[in-house]
C-alpha positions in Angstrom: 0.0 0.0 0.0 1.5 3.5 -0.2 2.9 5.3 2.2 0.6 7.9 4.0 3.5 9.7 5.9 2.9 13.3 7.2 5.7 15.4 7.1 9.2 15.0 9.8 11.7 17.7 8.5 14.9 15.9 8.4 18.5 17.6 10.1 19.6 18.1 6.4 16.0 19.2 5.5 16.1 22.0 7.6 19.6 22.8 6.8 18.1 23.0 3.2 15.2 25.5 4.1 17.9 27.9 6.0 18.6 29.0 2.5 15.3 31.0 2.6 16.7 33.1 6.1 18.0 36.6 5.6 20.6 35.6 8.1 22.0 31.9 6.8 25.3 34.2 5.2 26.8 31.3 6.7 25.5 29.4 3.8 28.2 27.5 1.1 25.7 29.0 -1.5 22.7 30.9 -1.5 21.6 29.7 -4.9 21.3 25.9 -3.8 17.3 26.5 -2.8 16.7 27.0 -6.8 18.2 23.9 -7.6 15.7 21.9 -7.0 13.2 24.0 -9.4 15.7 23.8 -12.0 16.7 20.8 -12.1 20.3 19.7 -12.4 21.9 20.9 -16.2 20.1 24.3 -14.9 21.0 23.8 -10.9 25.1 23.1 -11.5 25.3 26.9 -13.7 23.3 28.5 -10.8 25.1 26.6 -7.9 28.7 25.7 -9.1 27.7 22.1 -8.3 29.7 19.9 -10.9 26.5 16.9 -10.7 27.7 13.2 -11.1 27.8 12.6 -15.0 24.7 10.3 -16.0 25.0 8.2 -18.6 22.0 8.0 -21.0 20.5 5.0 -23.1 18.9 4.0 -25.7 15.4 2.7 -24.4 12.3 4.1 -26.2 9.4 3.0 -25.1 5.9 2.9 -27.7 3.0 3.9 -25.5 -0.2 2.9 -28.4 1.9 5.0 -31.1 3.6 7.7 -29.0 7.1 7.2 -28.3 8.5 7.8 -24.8 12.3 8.0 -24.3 13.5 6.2 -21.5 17.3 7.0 -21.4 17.8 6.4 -17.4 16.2 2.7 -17.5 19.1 1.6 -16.3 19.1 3.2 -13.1 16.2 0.8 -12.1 18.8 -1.8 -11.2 19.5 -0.4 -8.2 22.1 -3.0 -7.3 24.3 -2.5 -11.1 27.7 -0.9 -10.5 26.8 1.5 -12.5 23.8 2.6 -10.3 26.1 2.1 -7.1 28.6 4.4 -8.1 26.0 7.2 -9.3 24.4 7.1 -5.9 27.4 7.3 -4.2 28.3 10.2 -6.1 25.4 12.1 -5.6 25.1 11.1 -2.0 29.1 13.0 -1.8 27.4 16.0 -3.5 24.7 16.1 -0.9 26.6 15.4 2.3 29.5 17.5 0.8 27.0 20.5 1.1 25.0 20.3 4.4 28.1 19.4 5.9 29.3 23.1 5.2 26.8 24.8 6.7 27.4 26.6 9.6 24.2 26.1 11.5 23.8 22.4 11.2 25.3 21.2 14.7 23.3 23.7 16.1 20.3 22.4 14.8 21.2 18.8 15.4 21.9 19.9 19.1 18.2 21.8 19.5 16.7 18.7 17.7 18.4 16.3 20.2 17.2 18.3 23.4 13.6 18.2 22.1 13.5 14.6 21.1 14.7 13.7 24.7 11.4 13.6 26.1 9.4 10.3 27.1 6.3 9.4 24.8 4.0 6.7 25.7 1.5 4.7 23.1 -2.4 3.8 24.4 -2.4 1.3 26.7 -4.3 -2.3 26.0 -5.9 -4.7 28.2 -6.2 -8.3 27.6 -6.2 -11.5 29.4 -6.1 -8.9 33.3 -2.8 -8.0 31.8 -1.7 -3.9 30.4 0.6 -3.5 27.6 1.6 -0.3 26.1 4.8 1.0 24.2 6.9 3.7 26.0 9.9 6.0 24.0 12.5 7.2 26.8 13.4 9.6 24.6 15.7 9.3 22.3 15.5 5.6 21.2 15.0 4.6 17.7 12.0 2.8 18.5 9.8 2.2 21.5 10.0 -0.4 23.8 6.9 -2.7 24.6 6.0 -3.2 28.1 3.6 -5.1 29.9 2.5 -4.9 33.7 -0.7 -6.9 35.9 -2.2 -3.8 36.0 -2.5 0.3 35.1 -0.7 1.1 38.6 1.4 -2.4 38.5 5.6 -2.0 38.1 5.9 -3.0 34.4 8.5 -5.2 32.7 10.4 -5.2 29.4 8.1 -7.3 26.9 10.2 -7.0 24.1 12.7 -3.9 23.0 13.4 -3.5 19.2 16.1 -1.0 19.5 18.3 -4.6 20.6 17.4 -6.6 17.7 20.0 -5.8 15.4 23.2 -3.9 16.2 23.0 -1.5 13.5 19.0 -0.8 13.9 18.0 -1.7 10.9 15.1 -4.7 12.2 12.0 -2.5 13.0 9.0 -4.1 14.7 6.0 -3.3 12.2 3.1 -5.0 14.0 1.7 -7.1 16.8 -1.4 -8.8 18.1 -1.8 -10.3 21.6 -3.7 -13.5 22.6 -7.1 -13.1 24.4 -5.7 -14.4 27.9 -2.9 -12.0 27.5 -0.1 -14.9 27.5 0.8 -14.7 23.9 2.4 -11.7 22.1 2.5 -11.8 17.9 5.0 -9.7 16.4 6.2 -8.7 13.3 10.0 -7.7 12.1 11.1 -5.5 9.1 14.2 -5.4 7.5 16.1 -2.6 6.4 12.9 -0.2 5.6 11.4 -3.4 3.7 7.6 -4.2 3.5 7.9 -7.8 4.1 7.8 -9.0 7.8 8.7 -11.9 9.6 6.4 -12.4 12.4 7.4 -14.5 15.6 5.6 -15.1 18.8 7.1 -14.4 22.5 5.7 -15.6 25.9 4.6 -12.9 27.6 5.3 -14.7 30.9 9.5 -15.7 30.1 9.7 -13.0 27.3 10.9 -15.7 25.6 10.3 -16.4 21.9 8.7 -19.8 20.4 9.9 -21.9 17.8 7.6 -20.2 15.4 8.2 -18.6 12.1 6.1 -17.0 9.7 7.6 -15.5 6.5 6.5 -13.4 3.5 4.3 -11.3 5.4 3.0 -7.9 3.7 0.2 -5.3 4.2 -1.0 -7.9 7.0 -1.9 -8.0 11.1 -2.2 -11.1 12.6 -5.4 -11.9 14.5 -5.6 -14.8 17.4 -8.3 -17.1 17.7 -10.3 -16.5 21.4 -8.3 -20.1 22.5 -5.1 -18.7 21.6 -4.2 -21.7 20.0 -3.1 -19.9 16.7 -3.5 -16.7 14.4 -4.7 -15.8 11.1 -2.6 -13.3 8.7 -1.7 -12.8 4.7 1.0 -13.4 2.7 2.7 -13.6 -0.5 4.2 -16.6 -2.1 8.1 -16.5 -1.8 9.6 -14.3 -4.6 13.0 -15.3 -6.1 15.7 -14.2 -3.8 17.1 -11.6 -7.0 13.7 -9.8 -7.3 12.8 -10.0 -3.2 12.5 -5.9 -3.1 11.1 -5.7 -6.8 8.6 -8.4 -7.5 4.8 -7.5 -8.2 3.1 -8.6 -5.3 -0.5 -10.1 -6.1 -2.1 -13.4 -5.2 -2.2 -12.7 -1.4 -3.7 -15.5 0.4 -5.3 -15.6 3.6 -3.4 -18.4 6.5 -3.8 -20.1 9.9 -0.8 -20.6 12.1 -1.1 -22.8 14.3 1.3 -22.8 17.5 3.7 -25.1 17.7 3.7 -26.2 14.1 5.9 -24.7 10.7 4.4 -22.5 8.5 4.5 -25.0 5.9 1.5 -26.7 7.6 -0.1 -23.6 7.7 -4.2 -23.9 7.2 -4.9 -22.1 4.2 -8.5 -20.2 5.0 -8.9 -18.2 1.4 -7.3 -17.4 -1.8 -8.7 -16.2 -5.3 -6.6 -17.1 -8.3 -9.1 -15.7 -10.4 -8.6 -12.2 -8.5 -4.8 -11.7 -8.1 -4.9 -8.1 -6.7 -7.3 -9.0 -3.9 -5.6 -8.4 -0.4 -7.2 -9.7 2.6 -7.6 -8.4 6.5 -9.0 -10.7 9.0 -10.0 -10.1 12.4 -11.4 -12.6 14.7 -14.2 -10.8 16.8 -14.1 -10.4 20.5 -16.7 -13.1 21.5 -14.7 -15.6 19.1 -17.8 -16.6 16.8 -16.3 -14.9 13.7 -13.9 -14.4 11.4 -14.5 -11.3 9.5 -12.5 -10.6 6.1 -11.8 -7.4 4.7 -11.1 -7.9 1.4 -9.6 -5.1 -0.8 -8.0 -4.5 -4.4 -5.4 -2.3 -4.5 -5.4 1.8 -2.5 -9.3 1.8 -3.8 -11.5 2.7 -0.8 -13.6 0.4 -1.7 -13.5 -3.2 0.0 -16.1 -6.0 0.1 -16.2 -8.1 3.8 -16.7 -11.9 3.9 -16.9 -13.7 7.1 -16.7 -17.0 8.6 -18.1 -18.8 11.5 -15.6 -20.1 13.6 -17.8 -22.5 15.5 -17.6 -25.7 13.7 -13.8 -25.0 14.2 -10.9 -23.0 12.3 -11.1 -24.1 8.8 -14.3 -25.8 9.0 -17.0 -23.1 8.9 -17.0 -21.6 4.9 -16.1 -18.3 3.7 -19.8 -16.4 3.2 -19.3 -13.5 1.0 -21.5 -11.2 2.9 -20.6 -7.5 1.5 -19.6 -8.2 -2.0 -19.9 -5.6 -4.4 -17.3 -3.2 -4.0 -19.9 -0.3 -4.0 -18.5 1.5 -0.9 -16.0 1.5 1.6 -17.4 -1.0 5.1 -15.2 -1.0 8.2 -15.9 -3.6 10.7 -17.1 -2.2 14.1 -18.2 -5.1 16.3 -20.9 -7.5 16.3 -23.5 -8.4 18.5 -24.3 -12.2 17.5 -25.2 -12.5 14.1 -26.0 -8.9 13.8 -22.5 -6.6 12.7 -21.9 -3.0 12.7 -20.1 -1.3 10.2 -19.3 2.0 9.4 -20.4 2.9 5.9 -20.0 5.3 3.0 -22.5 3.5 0.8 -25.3 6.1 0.1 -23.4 8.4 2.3 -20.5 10.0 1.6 -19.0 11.5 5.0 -20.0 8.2 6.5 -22.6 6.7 8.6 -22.8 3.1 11.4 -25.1 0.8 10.3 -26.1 -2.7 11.8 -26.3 -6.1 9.1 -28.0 -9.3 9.9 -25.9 -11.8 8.4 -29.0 -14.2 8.6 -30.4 -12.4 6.3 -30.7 -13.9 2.4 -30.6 -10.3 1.2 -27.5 -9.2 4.0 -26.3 -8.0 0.9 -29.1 -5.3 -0.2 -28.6 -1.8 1.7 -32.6 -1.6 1.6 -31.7 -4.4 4.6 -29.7 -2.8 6.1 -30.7 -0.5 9.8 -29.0 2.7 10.0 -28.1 3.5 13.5 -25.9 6.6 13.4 -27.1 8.4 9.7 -24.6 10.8 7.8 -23.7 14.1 9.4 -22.4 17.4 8.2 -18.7 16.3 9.2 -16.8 13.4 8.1 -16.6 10.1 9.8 -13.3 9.0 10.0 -13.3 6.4 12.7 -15.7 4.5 14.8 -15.5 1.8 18.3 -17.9 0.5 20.0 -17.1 0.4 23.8 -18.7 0.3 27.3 -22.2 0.4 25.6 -21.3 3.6 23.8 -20.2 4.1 20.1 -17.3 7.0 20.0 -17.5 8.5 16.7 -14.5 10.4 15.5 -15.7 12.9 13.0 -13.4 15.7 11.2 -14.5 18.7 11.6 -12.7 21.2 9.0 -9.5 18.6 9.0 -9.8 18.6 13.2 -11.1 16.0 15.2 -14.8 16.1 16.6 -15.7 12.9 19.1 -19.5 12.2 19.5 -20.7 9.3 22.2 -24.1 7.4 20.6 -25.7 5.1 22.7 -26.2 1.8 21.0 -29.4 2.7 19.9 -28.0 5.4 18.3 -28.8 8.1 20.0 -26.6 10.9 20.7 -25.3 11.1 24.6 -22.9 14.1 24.4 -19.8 15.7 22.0 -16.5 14.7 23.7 -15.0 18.2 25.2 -11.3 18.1 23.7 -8.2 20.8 24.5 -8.5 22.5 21.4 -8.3 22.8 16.9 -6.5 18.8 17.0 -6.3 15.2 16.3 -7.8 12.8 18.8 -7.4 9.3 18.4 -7.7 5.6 19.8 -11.1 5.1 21.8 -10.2 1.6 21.7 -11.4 -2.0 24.0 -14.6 -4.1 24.0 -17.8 -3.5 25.1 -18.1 -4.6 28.3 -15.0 -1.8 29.0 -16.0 1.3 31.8 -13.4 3.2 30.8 -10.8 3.5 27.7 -7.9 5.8 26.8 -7.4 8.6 23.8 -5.2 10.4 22.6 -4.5 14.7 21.8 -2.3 16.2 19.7 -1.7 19.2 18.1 1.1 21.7 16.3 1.8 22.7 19.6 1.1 19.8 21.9 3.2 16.3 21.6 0.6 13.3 22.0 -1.6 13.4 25.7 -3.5 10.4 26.5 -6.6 10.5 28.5 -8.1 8.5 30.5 -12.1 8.7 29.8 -14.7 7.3 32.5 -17.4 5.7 29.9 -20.4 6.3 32.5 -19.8 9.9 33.6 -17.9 11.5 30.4 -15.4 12.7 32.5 -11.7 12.3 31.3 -8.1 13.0 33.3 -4.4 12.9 32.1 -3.4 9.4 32.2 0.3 10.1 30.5 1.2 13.9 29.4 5.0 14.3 28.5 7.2 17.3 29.3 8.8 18.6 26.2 11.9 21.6 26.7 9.6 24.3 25.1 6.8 26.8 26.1 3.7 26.3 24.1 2.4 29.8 24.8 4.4 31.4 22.6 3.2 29.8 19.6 0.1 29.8 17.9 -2.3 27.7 15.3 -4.8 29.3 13.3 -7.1 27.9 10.2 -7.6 29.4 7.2 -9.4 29.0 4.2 -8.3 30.1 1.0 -9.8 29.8 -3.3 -8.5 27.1 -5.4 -8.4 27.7 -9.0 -11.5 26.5 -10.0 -13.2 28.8 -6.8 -12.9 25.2 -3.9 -12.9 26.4 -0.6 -10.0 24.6 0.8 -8.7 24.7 4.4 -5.2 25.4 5.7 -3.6 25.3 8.6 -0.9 27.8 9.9 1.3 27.4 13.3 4.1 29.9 14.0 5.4 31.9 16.9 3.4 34.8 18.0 3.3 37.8 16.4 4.7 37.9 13.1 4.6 40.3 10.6 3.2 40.1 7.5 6.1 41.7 5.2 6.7 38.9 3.2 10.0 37.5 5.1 8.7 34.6 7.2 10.3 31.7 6.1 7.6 29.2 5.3 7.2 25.6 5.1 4.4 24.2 2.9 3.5 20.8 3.2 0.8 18.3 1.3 -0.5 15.4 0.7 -3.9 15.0 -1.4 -4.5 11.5 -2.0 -5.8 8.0 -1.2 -8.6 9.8 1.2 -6.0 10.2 4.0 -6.7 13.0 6.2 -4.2 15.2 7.5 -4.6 16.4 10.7 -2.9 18.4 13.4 -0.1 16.6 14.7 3.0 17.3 16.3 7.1 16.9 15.2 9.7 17.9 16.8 11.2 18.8 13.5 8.3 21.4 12.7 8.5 22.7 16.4 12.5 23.9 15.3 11.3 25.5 12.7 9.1 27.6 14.4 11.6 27.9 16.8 13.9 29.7 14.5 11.1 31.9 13.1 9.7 29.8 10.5 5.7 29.4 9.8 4.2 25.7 9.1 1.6 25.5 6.9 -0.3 22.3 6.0 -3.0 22.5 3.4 -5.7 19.8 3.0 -5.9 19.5 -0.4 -8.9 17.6 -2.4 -7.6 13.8 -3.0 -7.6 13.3 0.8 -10.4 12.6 3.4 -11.2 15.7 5.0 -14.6 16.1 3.5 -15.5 12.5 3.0 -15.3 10.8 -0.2 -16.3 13.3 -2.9 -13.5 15.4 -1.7 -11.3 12.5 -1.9 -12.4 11.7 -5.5 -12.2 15.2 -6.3 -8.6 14.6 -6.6 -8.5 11.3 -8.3 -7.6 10.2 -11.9 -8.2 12.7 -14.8 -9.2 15.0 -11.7 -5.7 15.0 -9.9 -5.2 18.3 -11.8 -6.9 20.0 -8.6 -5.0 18.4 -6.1 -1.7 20.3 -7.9 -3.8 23.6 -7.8 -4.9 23.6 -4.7 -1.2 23.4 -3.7 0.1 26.4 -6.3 -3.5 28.2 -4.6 -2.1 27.7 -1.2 1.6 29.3 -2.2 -0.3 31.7 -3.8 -2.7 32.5 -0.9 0.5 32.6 1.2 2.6 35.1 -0.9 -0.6 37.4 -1.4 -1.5 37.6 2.6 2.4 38.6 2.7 3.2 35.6 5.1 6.3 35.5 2.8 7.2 35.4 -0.3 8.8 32.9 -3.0 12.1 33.5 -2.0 11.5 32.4 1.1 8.8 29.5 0.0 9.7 26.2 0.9 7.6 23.2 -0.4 7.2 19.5 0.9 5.9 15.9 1.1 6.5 12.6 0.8 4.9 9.4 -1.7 1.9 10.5 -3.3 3.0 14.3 -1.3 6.5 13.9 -3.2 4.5 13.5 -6.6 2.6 17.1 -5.4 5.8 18.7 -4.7 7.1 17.5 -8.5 4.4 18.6 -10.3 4.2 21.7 -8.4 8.2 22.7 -9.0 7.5 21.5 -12.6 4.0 23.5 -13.0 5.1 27.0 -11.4 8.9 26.6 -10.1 9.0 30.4 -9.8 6.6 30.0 -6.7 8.8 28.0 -4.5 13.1 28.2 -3.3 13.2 25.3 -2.1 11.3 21.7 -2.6 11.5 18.3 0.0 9.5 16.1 -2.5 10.3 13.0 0.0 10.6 9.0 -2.0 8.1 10.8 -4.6 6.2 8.3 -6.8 7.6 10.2 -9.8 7.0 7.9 -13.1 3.7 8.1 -14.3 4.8 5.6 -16.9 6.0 2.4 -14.9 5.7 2.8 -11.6 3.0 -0.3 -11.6 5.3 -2.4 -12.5 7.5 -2.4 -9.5 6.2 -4.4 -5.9 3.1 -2.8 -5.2 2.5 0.0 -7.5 0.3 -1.6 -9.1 -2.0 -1.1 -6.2 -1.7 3.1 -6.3 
């Protein structure tokens, strides 16, 4: 699937964007910030940079009678000598430059102070037993704990930063086992998709015999006896073509404990349909099995399910959802009856309740709506201690509404301010759960929310080494070209003037309906710090405003998505925040493909671009792993 990253200025990144400060005369080259606009023939004239020499072929490509030259095909070996030593060289280039500039180690040392601070994830409850993730500080990756109880002296369950010496194995995913004994985790390699997932004893903290391999774009999900756990997976690709293989034909397995995968139960597969993926969860009484099935980044899914009764593997796969007309996430179930929240007929979402006895599960005209569509946009919904939590943006910020199961509406969830809440996780016999805050200004909180009286409290709130009162967050909301009210938000120190000289940091996204929402980075904080202004714009192709925003931006529409960026520079320069000297532009995937088309489109706009592992070949990036999928 793609990546849906926000933004995290890198050290070198904001080394880059100092090029846009009236007082960076400590800077190798002032010029450097139009390179990226000009591209490199254009960017060694204006810079003095003498760019690695890059051999060009012969490859011309006939696309139904126009032909496409393709001289740098070559580079898509990434392991030919000839590609090594061009990386290398332009990696000398890069590092030969940000290492000259005066202001780095005082950056890196600023950076360093902030990240120091402890950050804890949402704690989960299973089997009596808590488990939660905790970051000291400054560790590459937080460290899973487990205690007996929220007030209970917690253990070590398992730390990734000690898996490999060089931190390259990242843990990617877990599950644990209904009576809390069991932990199922999953291992990356070297920034790879595929996972390796192993189990550990939550007891010993020791690891089973067991090994599953080829895992990608899966969880795993335990069966109520913890006996085993169901997840995806690939066939094994050749070992030359591990990182570049198309990936379809996922299948759907059992794992039973104790046993190798090659015994493995498999539960589903589809030759017929090689691009289907599949996401099972097992539900919390144990009954079901309910699949997810998707096709590629469309939001649209059908859901089967299986009864889990008759015993794993026994029960058949009942194709209860199966039209791909909308986009169905599983919510809970209560028996035979499951709730799922909906964008079929409704566009910003709604909860509705199936009866999978019925022959005609499958018509909507079936179906009961319990909580209808609303003037915001539903992005996520639980169902705990009787009560389903709603998570609505409102504008690109979070909005919580409690229903009772009934579907009528208890209260609105009173939150700190314009943010992002999230989690409202646990089951439904639960009298209290946790959530988290965050904002530009405020690193994650997590609450602590008494179901029965509404009432929350700080459950974990982390000190970070700056004062938030001296900064603020505002939204605006600003005309595309074709006249789309589109909103943006801006967080800076107080006070600034509107002259045209704030250095500013644009960043988008505008695709595969992801939101994006207040949130907090370290990174961004330093760039404030040192008189910078953030500005994030939600640009159609995301979720913000529910799916016709999101297809707004889509296909022969994706036109908008790039001028609801250039509108939001523009909007930017004309309100005299700054100026195009001092406009910086960024994002990363499907935001790196926005930041291309936007240097490419109007390069005068911008002085400096981040566009972060941009998806950048229109022409063949389906052919490589999943790309296909986008």
């Amino acid at each position: 699937m793609p990546i849906r990253s926000r933004t995290a200025l890198s050290l070198g990144a904001l080394c880059l964007l100092l090029a846009c400060r009236p007082e960076a005369s400590t800077q190798p080259d002032q010029a450097v910030a139009s390179a990226g606009a000009t591209g490199p023939a254009a960017g060694a004239s204006a810079t003095g940079f003498v760019y690695p020499a890059s051999k060009r072929g012969e490859v011309v490509d006939d696309y139904h009678g126009t032909k496409v030259a393709d001289p740098y095909r070559w580079l898509e070996e990434p392991d030919a000598p000839d590609t090594r030593q061009w990386i290398e060289a332009e990696n000398k280039l890069t590092f030969d430059y940000l290492g000259k500039i005066g202001e780095r180690e005082q950056i890196k040392a600023r950076l360093t102070k902030l990240w120091n601070y402890e950050r804890y994830g949402l704690p989960v409850r299973e089997g009596g037993r808590v488990f939660y993730s905790k970051n000291d500080g400054l560790q590459n990756q937080s460290v899973i704990y487990t205690a007996e109880s929220l007030t209970a002296e917690p253990k070590v369950l398992l730390d990734p930063n000690t898996l490999s010496a060089d931190g390259t194995v990242a843990l990617s995913g877990g599950a644990y086992s209904a009576d809390g004994k069991l932990y199922a985790y999953g291992l990356a390699v070297a920034g790879s998709d595929w996972q390796e997932w192993r189990v550990r004893e939550v007891a010993t903290g020791k690891d089973l015999p067991d090994l599953v391999k080829w895992v990608k774009f899966s969880g795993a999900s335990w069966t109520r006896d913890g006996k085993g756990f169901f997840y995806s997976r690939y066939d094994e690709p050749s070992a030359d073509k591990a990182l570049q293989a198309k990936n379809e034909l996922q299948k759907l397995y059992y794992h039973k404990l104790g046993t190798g995968q090659a015994e493995d139960l498999l539960i589903y597969e589809r030759k017929d349909q090689p691009k289907w993926g599949y996401n099972a969860d097992v539900t919390d009484d144990g009954r079901y099995l309910v699949i997810s099935v998707w096709e590629g980044s469309a939001d649209k899914n059908a859901v089967f399910y299986v009864d889990l009764k008759p015993g794993v593997g026994k029960g058949k796969v009942v194709e209860l959802l199966p039209k791909f007309d909308g986009q169905y996430g599983f919510v809970d179930n209560a028996g035979p009856v499951f709730y799922f929240q909906a964008n079929t007929g409704a566009p910003r979402g709604k909860v509705i309740a199936v009866d999978t006895r019925k022959k005609d599960a499958a018509d909507p005209a079936s179906w009961k709506t319990l909580i209808p569509e609303a003037e915001e946009t539903l992005r996520g919904v639980s169902l705990v201690g009787g009560r389903f939590f709603a998570n609505y943006l409102k504008d690109a910020h979070s909005q919580v509404k409690v229903f009772k199961v009934d579907g009528k509406l208890e209260r609105e969830l009173a939150l700190p301010g314009i943010g992002s809440a999230g989690g409202f996780g646990g089951k439904n016999k639960d009298k209290d759960l946790f959530y988290s805050y965050t904002s530009f200004t405020s690193p994650s909180t997590i609450y602590r929310l008494d179901i029965a009286s509404g009432k929350s409290e700080v459950y974990r709130q982390p000190k970070v080494d700056f004062d938030p009162a001296q900064y603020e967050v505002s939204q605006v909301f600003y005309a595309s070209k074709d006249g789309t009210k589109v909103p943006m938000f801006l967080a800076h120190k107080k006070g600034i003037t509107k002259d045209g000289s704030n250095p500013t940091y644009l960043y988008g996204y505008g695709g595969f309906n992801a939101a994006i929402t207040p949130y907090f980075s370290v990174a961004d904080l330093t760039w404030m710090e040192m008189g910078g202004v953030l500005a994030v714009a939600n640009l159609r192709g995301g979720g913000e405003y529910g799916e016709a925003w999101h297809e707004a931006g889509t296909k022969l529409k994706k036109q908008n998505v790039f001028d609801d960026f250039i509108a939001a520079a523009e909007f930017l320069i004309a309100d005299k925040i700054t100026s195009p000297a001092k406009l910086a532009i960024g994002g990363r995937s499907n935001g790196g493909l926005l930041v291309g088309a936007a240097i490419t489109q109007r390069p005068e706009l911008f002085a400096a671009a981040l566009p972060g592992v941009g998806v950048m070949d229109m022409l063949r990036f389906h052919k490589f792993t999943i790309g296909w999928a986008w």
